[in-house]
C-alpha positions as CSV (number, residue, x, y, z in Angstrom):
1,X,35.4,38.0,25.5
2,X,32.4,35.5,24.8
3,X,29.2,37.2,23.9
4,X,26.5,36.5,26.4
5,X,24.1,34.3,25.0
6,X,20.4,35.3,24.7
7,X,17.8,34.0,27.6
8,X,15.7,31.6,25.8
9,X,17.9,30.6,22.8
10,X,18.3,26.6,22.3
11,X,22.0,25.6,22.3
12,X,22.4,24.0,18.7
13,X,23.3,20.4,18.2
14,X,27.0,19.4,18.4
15,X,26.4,15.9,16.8
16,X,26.6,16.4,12.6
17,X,24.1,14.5,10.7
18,X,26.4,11.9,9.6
19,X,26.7,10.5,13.2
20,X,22.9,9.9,13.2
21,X,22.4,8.8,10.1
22,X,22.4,5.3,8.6
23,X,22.3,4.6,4.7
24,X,21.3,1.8,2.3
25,X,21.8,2.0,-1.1
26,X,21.4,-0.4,-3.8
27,X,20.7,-0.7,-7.8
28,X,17.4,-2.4,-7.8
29,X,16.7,-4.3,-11.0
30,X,13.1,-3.2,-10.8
31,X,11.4,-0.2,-12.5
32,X,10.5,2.8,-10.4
33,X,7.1,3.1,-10.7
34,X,6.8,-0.4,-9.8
35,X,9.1,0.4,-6.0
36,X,7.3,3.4,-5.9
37,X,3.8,1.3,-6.3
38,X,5.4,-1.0,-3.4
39,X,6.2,1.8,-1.1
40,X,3.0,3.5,-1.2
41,X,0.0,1.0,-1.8
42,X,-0.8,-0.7,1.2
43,X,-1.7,-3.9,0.0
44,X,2.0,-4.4,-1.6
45,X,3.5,-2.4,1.9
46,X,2.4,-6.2,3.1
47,X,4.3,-8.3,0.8
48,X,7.9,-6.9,1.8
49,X,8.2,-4.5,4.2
50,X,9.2,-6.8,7.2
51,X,11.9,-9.8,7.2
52,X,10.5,-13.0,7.5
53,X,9.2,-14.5,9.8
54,X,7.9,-11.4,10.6
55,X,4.8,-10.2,8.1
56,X,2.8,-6.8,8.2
57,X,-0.9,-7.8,9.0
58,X,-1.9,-4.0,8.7
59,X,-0.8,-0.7,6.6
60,X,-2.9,2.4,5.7
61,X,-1.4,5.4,4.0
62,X,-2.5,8.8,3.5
63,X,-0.1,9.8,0.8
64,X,0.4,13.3,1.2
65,X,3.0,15.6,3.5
66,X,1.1,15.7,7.2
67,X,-0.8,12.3,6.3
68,X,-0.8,9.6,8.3
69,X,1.2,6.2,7.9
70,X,0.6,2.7,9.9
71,X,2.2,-1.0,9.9
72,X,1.5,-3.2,12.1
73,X,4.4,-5.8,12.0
74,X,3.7,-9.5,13.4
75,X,6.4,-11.7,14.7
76,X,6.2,-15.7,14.4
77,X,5.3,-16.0,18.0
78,X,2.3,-13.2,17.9
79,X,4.5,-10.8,18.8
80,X,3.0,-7.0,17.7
81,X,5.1,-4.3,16.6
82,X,3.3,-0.8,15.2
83,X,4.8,1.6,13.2
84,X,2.5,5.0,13.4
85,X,3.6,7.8,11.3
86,X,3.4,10.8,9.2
87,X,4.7,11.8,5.6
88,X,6.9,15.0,5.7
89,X,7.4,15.0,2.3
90,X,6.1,13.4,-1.2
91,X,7.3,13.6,-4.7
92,X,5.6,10.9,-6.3
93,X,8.0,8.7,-7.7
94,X,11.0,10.2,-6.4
95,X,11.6,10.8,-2.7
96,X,9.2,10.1,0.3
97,X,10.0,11.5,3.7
98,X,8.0,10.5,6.9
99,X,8.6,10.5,10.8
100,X,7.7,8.8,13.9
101,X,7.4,11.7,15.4
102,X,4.3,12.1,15.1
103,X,1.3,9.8,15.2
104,X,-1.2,11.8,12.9
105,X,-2.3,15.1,12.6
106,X,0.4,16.7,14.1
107,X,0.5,15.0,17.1
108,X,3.5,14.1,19.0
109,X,4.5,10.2,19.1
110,X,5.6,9.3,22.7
111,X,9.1,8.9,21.8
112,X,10.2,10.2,19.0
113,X,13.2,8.0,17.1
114,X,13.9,8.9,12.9
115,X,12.9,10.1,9.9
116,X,13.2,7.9,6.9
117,X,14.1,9.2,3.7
118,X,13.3,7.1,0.4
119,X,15.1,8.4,-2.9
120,X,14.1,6.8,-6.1
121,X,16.1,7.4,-9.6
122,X,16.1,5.8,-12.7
123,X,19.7,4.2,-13.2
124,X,21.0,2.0,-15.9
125,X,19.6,-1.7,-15.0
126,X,16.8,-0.5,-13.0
127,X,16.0,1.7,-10.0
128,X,18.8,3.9,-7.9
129,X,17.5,2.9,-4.2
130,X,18.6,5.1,-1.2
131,X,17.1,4.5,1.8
132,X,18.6,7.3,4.6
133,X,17.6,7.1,8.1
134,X,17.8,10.2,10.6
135,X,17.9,9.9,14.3
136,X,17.0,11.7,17.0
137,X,20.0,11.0,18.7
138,X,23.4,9.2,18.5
139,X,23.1,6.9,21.1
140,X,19.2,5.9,18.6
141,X,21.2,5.8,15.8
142,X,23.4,3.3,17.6
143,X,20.4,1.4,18.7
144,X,19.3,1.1,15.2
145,X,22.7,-0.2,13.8
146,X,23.0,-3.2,16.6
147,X,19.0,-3.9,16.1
148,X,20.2,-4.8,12.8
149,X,19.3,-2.0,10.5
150,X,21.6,-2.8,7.3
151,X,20.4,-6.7,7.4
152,X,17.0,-6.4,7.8
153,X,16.8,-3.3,5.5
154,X,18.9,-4.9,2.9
155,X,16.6,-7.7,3.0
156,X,13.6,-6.2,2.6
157,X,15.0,-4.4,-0.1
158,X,15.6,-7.6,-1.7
159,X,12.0,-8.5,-1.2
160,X,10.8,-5.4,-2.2
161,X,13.1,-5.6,-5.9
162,X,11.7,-9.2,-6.4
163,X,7.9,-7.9,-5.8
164,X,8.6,-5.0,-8.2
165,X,9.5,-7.1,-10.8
166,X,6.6,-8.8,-11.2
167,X,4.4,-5.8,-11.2
């Protein structure tokens, strides 16, 4: 006989982790301070966060768990795309964690869609990159994989390894 279950109690999530998470992970020939300068100083967020065409015109960080992040990505026809954000977690030089989920100070983003995860280790030959994405949902995770997630993030990570080099 089932036990009855408690009035209140959230049903817990039958999708595992793996089917809403997406992965990118690469030896970048770069020193980790220098990706971990690129990650977290807004002036160099500008210089390789986005694909080109597309350029950020706009970052600010508040480099601490509960601070706020912004990008504001620009597309070659003036298109606008912001990124709003909070850091969950920071161990400098080692792993940053952040979220659209909320917008600053707590507050809940209109539609909530990952966390990010960056992991930085030293490796022979450079940096040990591992960039992990967590979704909300299966169907955002999909969303994210057709959008183009392992292009355009392997590219920027490309342009992110060439502007830590010459830092």
């Amino acid at each position: 006989m089932a036990e009855p279950q408690a009035q209140g109690c959230v049903t817990p999530v039958t999708e595992s982790l793996d089917s809403r998470t997406l992965r990118l992970e690469r030896l970048l020939a770069a020193p980790r301070a220098a990706i971990w300068r690129c990650w977290t100083e807004p002036e160099l967020i500008k210089l390789w966060f986005c694909p080109a065409p597309w350029r950020v015109t706009e970052a600010s960080v508040e480099l601490r768990p509960g601070g706020r992040s912004f990008v504001l990505m620009q597309g070659p026809n003036g298109e606008r795309h912001p990124h709003h954000g909070v850091y969950l977690d920071v161990v400098a030089g080692e792993r940053l964690v952040f979220t659209d989920a909320f917008v600053e100070a707590w507050q809940p983003s209109n539609e909530a869609f990952m966390v990010g995860r960056i992991d930085l280790a030293d490796a022979p030959g450079g940096t040990r990159y591992v960039a992990t994405v967590t979704h909300w949902s299966v169907a955002a995770t999909e969303r994210h994989a057709a959008m183009g997630f392992h292009e355009g993030w392997g590219v920027c990570a490309d342009q992110l390894e060439a502007l830590a080099k010459t830092i």
